[in-house]
N, C-alpha and C positions, 0 to 999 in steps of 0.2 A: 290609322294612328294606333298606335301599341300601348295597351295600358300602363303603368308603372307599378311597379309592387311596392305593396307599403314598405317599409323599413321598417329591418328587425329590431323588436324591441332590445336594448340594452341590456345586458345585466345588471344585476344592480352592483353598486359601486361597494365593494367591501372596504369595511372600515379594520386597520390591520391591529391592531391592537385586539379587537373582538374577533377576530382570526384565531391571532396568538392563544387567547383567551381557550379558544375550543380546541386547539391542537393540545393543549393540556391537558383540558377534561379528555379529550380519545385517549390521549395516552396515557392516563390516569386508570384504565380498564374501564372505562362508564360504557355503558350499551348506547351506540348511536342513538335511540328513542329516548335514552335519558339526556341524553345532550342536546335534542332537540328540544326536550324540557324546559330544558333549562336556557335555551336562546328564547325561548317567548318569554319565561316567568322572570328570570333572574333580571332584578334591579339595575344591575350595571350592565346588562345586554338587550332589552326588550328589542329583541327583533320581529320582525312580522315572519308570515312561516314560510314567504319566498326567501327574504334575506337569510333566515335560518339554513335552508335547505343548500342555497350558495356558497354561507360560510361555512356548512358542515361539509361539502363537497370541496372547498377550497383546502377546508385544514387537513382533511384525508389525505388530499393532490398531494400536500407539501411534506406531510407524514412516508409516505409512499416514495417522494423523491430523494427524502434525507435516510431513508432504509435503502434505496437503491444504490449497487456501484458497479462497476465493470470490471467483472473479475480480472480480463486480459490488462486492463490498465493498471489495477492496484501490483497484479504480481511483477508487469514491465517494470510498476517502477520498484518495487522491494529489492530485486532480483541487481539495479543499478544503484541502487544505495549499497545490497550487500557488494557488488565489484566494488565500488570508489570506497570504501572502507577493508576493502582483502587489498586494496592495490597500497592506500598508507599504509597498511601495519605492515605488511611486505618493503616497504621503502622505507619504514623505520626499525626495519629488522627484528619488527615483536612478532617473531614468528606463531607464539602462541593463541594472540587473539587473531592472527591469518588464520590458525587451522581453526578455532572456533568460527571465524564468520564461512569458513569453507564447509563446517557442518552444517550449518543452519543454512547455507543456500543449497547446500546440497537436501536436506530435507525440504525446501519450499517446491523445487524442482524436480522431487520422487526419486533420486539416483537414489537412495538406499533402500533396498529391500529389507526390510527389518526381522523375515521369516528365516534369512541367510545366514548361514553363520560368518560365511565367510567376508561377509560386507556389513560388519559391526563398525558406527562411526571410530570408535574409539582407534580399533584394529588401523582404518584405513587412515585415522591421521598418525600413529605412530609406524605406518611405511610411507607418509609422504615426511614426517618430520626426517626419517633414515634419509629419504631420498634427496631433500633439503642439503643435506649434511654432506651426503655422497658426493653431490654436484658441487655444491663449496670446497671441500675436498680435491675434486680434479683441478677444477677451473686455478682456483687460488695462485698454485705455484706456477702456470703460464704468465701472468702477468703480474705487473707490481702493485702488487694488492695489499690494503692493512687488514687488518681480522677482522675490522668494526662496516667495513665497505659495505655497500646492498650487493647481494648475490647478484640482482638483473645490471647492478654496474659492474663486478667482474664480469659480468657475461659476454657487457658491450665490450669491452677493454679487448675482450679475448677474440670477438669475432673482427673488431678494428685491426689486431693487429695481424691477423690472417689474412684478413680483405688486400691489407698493405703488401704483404708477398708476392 
């Protein structure tokens, strides 16, 4: 017959409010010895110096989790905020806040070398605004376009009616 092992004693049951309490005090600069201190002595916490030692290890945990983030996630999702905002101002024809959200994804993403002269945001959005322009330009008088229309609909219009030939 095989003995049994005793079962491991529990933690002790954190009370979260005296959690919350010490997640303050650490972030408040106190030296963990003093926030042990102060989970024995202080009136509205008198913990023993197991509970102490669990809550001060709990509030760390949670300190450490709400300072953590994944960098690959945060910038996925920057990166789809800035498209679904380049692709409205672009379908609202505010070409100007497109090239602003084009700088600033292009800065999150490193294209611009700032040592360069030749790749100064400012430089590269007035040849994408020319280029805007250029492309409006062509496209337009192929199809029955107003002036006010989104560039990517004369675009469609132009490629529809070439498909059709």
């Amino acid at each position: 017959m095989s003995k049994r092992k005793p079962p491991k004693p529990k933690p002790p049951r954190l009370d979260e409010e005296k959690v919350d309490r010490v997640v303050l005090m650490l972030v408040t600069l106190r030296s963990r010895g003093e926030v042990a201190r102060q989970c024995l002595d202080h009136p509205d916490l008198m913990l023993t110096a197991k509970e102490a030692t669990a809550t001060i290890d709990e509030a760390a945990s949670r300190i450490q989790l709400a300072a953590d983030y994944d960098r690959t996630h945060e910038l996925g999702q920057a990166i789809t905020r800035l498209d679904e905002l380049y692709a409205r101002a672009v379908k609202a024809q505010d070409y100007k806040t497109a090239l602003a959200v084009q700088r600033e994804l292009s800065k999150l993403t490193g294209l611009y070398n700032l040592d360069d002269e030749d790749n100064q945001p400012d430089q590269v959005a007035d040849e994408l605004i020319a280029e805007l322009a250029a492309t409006r330009d062509h496209l337009t008088p192929l199809v029955d376009s107003k002036p006010d229309d989104p560039l990517d609909e004369i675009a469609r219009r132009v490629v529809a009616r070439f498909l059709k030939r």
